[in-house]
C-alpha positions in Angstrom: -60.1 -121.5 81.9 -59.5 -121.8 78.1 -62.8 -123.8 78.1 -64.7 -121.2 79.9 -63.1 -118.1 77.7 -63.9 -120.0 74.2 -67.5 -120.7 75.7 -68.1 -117.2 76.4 -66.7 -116.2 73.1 -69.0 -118.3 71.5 -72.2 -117.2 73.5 -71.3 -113.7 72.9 -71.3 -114.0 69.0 -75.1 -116.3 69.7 -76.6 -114.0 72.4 -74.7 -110.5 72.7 -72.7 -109.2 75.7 -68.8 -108.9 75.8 -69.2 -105.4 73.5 -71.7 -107.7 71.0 -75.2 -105.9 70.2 -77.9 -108.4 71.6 -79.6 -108.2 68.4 -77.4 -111.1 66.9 -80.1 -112.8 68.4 -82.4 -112.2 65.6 -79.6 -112.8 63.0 -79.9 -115.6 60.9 -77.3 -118.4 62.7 -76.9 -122.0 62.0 -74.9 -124.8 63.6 -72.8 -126.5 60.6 -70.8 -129.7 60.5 -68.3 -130.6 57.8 -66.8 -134.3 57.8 -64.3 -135.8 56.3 -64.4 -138.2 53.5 -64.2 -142.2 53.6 -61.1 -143.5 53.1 -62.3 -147.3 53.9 -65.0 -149.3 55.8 -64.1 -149.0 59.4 -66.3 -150.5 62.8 -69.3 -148.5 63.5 -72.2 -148.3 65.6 -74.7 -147.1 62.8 -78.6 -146.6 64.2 -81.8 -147.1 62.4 -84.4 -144.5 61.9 -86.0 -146.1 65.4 -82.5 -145.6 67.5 -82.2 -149.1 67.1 -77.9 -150.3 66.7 -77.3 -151.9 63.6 -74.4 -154.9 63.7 -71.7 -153.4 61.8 -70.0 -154.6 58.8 -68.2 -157.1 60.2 -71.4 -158.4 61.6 -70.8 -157.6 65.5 -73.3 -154.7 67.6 -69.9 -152.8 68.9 -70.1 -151.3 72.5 -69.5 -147.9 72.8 -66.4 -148.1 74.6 -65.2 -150.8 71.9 -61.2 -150.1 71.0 -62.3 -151.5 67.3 -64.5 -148.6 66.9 -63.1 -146.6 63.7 -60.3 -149.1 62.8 -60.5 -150.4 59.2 -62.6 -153.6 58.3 -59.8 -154.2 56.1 -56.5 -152.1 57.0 -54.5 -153.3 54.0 -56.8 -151.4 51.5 -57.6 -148.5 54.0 -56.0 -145.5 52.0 -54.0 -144.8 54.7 -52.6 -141.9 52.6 -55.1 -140.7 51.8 -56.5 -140.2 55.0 -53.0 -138.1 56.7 -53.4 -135.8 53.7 -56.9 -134.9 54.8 -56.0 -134.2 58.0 -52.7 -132.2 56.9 -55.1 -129.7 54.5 -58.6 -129.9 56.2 -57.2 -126.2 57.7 -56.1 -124.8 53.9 -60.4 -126.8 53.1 -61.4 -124.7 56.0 -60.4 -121.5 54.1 -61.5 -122.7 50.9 -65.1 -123.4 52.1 -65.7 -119.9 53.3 -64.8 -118.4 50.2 -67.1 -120.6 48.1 -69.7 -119.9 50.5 -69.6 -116.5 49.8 -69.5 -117.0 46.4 -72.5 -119.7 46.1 -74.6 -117.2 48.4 -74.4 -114.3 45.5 -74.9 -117.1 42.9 -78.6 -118.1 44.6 -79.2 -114.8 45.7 -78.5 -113.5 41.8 -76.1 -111.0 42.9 -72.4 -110.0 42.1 -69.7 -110.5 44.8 -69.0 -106.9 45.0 -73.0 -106.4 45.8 -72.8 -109.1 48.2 -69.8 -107.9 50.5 -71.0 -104.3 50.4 -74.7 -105.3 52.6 -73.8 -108.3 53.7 -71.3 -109.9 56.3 -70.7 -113.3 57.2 -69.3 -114.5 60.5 -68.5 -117.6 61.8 -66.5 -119.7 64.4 -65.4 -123.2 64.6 -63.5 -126.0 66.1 -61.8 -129.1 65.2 -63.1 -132.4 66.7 -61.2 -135.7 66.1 -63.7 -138.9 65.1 -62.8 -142.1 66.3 -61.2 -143.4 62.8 -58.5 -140.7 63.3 -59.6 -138.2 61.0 -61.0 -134.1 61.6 -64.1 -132.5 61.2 -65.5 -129.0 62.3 -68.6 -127.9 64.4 -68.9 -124.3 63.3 -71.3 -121.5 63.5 -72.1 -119.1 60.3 -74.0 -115.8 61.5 -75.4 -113.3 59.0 -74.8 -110.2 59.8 -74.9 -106.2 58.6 -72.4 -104.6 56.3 -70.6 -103.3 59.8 -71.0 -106.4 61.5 -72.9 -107.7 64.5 -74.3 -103.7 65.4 -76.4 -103.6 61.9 -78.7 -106.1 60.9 -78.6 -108.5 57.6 -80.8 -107.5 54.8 -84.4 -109.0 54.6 -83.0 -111.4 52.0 -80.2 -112.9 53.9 -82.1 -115.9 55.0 -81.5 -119.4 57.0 -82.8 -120.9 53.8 -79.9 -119.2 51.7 -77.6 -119.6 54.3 -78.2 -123.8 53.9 -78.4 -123.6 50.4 -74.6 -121.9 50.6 -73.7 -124.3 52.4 -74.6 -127.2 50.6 -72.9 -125.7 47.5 -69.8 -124.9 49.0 -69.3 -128.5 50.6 -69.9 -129.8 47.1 -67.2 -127.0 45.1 -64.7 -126.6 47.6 -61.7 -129.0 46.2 -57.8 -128.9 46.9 -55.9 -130.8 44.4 -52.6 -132.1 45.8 -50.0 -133.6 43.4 -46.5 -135.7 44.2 -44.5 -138.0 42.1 -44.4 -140.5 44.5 -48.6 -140.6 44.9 -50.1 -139.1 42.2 -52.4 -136.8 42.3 -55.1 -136.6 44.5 -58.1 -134.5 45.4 -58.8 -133.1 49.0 -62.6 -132.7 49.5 -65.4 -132.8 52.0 -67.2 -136.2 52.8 -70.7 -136.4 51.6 -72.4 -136.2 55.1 -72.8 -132.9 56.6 -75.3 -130.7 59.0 -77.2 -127.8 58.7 -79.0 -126.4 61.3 -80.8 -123.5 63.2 -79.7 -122.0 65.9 -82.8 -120.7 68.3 -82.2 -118.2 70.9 -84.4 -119.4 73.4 -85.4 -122.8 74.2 -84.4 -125.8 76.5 -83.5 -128.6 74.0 -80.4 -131.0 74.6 -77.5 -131.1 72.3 -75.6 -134.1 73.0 -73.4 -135.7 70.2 -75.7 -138.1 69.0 -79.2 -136.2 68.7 -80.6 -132.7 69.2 -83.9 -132.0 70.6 -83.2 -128.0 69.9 -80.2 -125.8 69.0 -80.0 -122.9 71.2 -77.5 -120.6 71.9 -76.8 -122.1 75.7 -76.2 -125.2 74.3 -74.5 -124.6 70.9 -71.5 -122.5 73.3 -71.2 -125.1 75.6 -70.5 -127.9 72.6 -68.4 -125.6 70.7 -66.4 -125.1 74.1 -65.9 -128.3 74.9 -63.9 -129.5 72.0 -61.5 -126.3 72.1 -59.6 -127.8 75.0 -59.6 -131.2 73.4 -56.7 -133.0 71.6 -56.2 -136.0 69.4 -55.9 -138.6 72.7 -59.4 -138.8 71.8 -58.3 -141.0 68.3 -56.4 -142.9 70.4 -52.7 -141.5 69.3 -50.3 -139.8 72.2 -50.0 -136.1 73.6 -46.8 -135.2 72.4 -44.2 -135.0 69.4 -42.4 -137.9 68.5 -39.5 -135.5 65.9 -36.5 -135.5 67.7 -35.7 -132.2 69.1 -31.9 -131.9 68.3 -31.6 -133.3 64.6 -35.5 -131.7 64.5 -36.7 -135.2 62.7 -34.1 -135.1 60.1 -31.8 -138.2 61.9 -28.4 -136.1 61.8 -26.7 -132.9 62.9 -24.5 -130.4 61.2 -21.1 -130.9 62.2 -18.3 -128.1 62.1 -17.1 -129.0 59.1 -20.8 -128.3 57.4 -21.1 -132.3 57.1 -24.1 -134.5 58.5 -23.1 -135.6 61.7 -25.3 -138.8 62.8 -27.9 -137.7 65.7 -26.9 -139.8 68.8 -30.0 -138.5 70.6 -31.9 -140.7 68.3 -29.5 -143.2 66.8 -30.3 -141.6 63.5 -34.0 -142.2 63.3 -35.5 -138.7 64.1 -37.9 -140.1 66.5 -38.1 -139.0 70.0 -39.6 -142.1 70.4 -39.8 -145.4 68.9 -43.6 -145.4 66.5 -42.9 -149.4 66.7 -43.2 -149.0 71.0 -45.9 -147.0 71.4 -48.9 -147.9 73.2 -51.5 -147.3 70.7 -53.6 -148.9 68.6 -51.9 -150.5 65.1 -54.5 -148.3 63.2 -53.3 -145.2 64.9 -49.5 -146.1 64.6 -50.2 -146.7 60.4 -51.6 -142.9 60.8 -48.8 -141.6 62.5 -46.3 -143.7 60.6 -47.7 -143.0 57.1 -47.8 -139.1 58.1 -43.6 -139.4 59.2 -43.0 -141.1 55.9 -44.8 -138.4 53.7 -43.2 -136.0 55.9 -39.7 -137.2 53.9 -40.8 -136.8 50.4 -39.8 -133.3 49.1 -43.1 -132.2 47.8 -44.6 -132.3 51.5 -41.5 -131.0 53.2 -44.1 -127.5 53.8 -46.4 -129.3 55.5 -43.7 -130.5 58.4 -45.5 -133.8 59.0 -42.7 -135.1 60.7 -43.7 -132.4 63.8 -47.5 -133.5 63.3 -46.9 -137.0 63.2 -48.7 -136.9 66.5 -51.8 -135.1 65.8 -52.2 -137.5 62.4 -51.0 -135.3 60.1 -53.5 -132.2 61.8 -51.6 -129.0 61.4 -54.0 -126.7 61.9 -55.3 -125.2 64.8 -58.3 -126.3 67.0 -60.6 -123.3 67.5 -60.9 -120.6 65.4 -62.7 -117.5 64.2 -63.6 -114.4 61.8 -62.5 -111.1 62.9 -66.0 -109.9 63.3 -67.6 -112.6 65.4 -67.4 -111.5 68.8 -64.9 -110.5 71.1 -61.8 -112.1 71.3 -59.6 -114.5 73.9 -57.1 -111.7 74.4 -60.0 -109.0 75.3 -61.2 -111.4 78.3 -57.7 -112.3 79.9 -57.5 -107.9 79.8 -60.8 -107.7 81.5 -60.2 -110.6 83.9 -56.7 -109.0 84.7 -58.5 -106.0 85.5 -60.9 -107.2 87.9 -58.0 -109.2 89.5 -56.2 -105.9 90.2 -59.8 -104.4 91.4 -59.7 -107.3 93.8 -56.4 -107.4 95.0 -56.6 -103.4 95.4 -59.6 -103.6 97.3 -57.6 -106.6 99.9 -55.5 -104.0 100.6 -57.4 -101.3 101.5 -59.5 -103.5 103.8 -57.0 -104.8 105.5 -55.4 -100.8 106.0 -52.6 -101.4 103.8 -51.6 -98.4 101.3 -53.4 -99.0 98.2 -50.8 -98.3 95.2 -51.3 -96.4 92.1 -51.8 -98.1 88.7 -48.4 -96.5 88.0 -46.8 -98.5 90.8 -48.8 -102.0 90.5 -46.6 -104.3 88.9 -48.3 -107.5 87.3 -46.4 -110.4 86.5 -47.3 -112.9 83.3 -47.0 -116.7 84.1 -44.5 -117.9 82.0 -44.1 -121.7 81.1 -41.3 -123.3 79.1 -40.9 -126.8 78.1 -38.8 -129.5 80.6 -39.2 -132.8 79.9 -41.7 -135.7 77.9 -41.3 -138.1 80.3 -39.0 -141.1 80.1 -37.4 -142.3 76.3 -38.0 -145.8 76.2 -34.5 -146.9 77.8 -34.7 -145.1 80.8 -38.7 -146.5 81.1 -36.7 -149.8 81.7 -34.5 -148.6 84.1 -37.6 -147.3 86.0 -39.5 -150.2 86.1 -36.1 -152.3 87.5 -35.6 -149.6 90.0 -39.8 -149.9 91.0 -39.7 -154.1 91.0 -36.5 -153.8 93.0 -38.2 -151.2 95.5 -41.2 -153.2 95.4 -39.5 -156.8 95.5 -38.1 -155.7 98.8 -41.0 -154.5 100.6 -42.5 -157.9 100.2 -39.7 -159.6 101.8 -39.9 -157.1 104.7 -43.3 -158.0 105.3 -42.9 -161.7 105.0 -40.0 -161.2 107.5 -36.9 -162.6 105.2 -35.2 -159.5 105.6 -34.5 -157.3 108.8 -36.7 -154.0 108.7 
């Protein structure tokens, strides 16, 4: 349902509907990607101009479904990092790229700021995608619109062609500097590889991860929706937390006397869960081990990399959006409420029950709290004895060495 909502929050912003003026379709869109940096040679699958698969560095043509796909050629030089850092400020490089956008756009277009804001208006949407080496980067779509949004047209010079140019400059300006004692200082940028491209309203192309025949505005909602309900169990790293819930990561308790009391929950260690017992991949667990040691040096206590440990050191959130896009997620669970209540109204009058007033209908919200993360790793032993013991037994049955 979240899928289907961002899809037609997307769409809406391409095509119209949903309150949006159907002229957006003659607004000046494009389909951007922003990658991350390299942080080391990893496994590839890299294609020639003919399609053709390239062996990779390490001399091998990878499958797709290879589990060496994005781990380092050489993990003891990978900046390991490096990389968690990204992750932990590619939201805060987010922010920073639309800004410089805006500001390279009045730079080519030979305008002030101020000039720029007051007839011009720029919209966008985007999600986060994880690549296969771990690390972030964002699909997103930039719309031009009017000074008062998507109901007024962009002036004749608010172009595609500006709109890439923008781009291009922002990718190359945007910089966060990030300094610590402990690593030095090091600079947060975008990788050297990104897209820009147009979005066409009409048209039947395919857009599939690889190659695009032709971006429409079909396709570009159902690729932007299909990453907003997607986690980082595609890098290969585990759906859940791994702080410790009581001592919240720390590895003790205050006591009643205001002392640090050792956490038994965790024997001290402020994981849920052993990072040495996980089943992952050992270029994942360096991720998510390097993001749970950064998370204890003082200078990166902010960035709570001990809760993110998880997601790789990701902190930010997966789909987002300007105010003046399109509609929003909240608008569509109120008009899908409302249609439910239609429905359920409209039961009860066929069926020659009294239909109540809106003044008497009371609605009920789901609401969900957290139970349970499965088994810690000494009652997953217990489990497995119990399930050889169950299963030990049914075998004997069967061969007829024990009485049914």
């Amino acid at each position: 349902m979240y899928a289907a909502d961002t899809y037609h929050l997307i769409k809406a912003g391409l095509s119209g509907g949903k309150k949006v003026a159907e002229t957006v379709r003659d607004h000046p869109r494009a389909f951007v990607t922003l990658t991350a940096p390299s942080f080391g040679p990893v496994h590839n699958r890299m294609t020639d101009s003919a399609g053709k698969h390239r062996p990779c560095g390490c001399g091998i043509r990878h499958a797709e479904d290879d589990p060496a796909l994005g781990t380092p050629l050489a993990p003891a030089t990978y900046d390991y990092t490096g990389a968690v850092l990204w992750n932990a400020h590619a939201g805060a490089l987010w922010a920073r790229f639309t800004t410089y956008m805006r500001r390279a756009l009045a730079e080519h277009l030979g305008m002030t700021q101020k000039a720029l804001n007051a007839a011009l208006r720029v919209s966008f949407a985007k999600v986060a995608e994880y690549q296969k080496r771990g690390l972030v980067h964002f699909h997103a779509v930039i719309r031009f619109d009017g000074p008062d949004g998507h109901t007024t047209p962009p002036p004749c010079w608010a172009t595609f062609d500006a709109l890439q140019v923008a781009v291009g400059l922002a990718v190359e300006r945007a910089r966060l500097t990030v300094k610590s004692d402990a690593i030095g200082e090091r600079v947060i940028a975008w990788g050297g590889r990104f897209k820009v491209d147009p979005i066409s309203a009409l048209g039947h192309g395919e857009l599939t991860d690889a190659r695009v025949a032709e971006y429409t505005d079909a396709k570009v909602a159902g690729y932007v929706a299909k990453y907003a309900t997607k986690n980082a169990e595609g890098a290969g790293t585990v759906d859940r937390t791994l702080m410790c819930r009581s001592c919240k990561g720390r590895g003790y308790v205050p006591g009643p006397d205001l002392f640090h009391d050792h956490c038994t929950d965790c024997d001290g260690t402020g994981q849920a869960e052993s990072i040495k017992a996980l089943p992952i991949q050992q270029h994942v667990r360096q991720m998510i081990r390097t993001a749970w040691d950064l998370g204890h040096l003082p200078e990166f206590a902010d960035l709570k990399l001990w809760k993110w440990a998880h997601m790789l050191g990701f902190r930010g959130h997966f789909s987002s959006k300007s105010r003046a896009y399109s509609t929003t997620l909240g608008a569509l669970r109120d008009v899908r409420r409302a249609w439910r209540l239609a429905q359920a109204e409209a039961a009860r009058a066929r069926a020659g029950l009294p239909v109540d007033g809106e003044d008497t209908t009371l609605v009920t919200a789901s609401s969900w709290t957290y139970l349970s993360s499965g088994y810690r790793p000494g009652e997953e032993l217990l489990a497995a004895q119990v399930r050889h013991d169950i299963a030990h037994t049914r075998r004997l049955r069967q061969e007829g060495l024990v009485p049914a």
